[in-house]
C-alpha positions as CSV (number, residue, x, y, z in Angstrom):
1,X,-2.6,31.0,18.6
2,X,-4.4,27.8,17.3
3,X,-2.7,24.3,18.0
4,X,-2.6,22.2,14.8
5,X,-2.5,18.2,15.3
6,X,-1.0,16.5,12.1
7,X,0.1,12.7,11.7
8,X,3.0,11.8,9.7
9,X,3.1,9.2,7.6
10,X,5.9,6.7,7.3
11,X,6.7,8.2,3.5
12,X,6.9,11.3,5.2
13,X,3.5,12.9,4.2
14,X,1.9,15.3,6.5
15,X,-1.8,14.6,7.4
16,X,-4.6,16.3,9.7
17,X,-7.4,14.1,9.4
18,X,-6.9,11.3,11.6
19,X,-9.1,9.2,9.2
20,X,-7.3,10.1,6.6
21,X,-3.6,9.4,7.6
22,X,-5.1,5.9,8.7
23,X,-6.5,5.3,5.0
24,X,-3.3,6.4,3.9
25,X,-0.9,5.0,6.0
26,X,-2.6,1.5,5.3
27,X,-2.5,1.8,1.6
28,X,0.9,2.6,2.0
29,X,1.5,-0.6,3.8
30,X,-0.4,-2.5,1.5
31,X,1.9,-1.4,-1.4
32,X,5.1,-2.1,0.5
33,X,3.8,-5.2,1.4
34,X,3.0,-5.9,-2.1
35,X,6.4,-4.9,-3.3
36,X,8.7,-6.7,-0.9
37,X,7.0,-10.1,-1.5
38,X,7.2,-9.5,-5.9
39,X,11.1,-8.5,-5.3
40,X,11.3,-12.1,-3.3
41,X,9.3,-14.3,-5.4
42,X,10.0,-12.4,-8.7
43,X,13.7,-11.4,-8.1
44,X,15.1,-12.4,-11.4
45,X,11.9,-12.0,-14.0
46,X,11.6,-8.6,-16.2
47,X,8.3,-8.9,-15.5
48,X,8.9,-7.7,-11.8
49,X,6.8,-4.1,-12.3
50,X,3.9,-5.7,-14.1
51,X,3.4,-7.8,-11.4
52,X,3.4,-5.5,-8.9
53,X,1.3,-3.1,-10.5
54,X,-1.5,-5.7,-11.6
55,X,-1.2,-6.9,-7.8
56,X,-1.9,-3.1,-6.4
57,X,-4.5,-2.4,-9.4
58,X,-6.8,-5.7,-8.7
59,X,-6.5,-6.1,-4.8
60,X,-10.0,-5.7,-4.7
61,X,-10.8,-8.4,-7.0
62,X,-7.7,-10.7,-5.5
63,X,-8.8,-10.0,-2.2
64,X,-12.5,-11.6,-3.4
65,X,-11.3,-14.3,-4.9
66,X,-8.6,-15.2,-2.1
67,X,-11.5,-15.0,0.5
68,X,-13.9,-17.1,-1.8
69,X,-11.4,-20.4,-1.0
């Protein structure tokens, strides 16, 4: 019999790497993160996805420029 160790992410994703489900797990965070402060400062606009996704799609590039002030 072989023992299997697995991590479980908090969307419910099964993992074996431990690497991995860390990378995972921390974009996961990220994109909560990023979706829990648009639905506060964004509540009412239609523009409420675009947001979000631009935010997700350029964190590398917001992330630069955030650290650059």
């Amino acid at each position: 019999m072989k023992e299997i160790k697995s991590y479980k992410l908090t969307n419910g994703q099964i993992v074996e790497s431990k690497s991995e489900a860390i990378r995972l797990q921390k974009k996961i965070d990220f994109e909560k993160a990023v979706w829990l402060i648009v639905n506060e400062k964004i509540a009412y606009n239609e523009n409420i996805t675009m947001v979000g996704d631009f935010i997700i799609e350029n964190a590398d590039k917001l992330t630069a420029i955030l650290n650059a002030r």
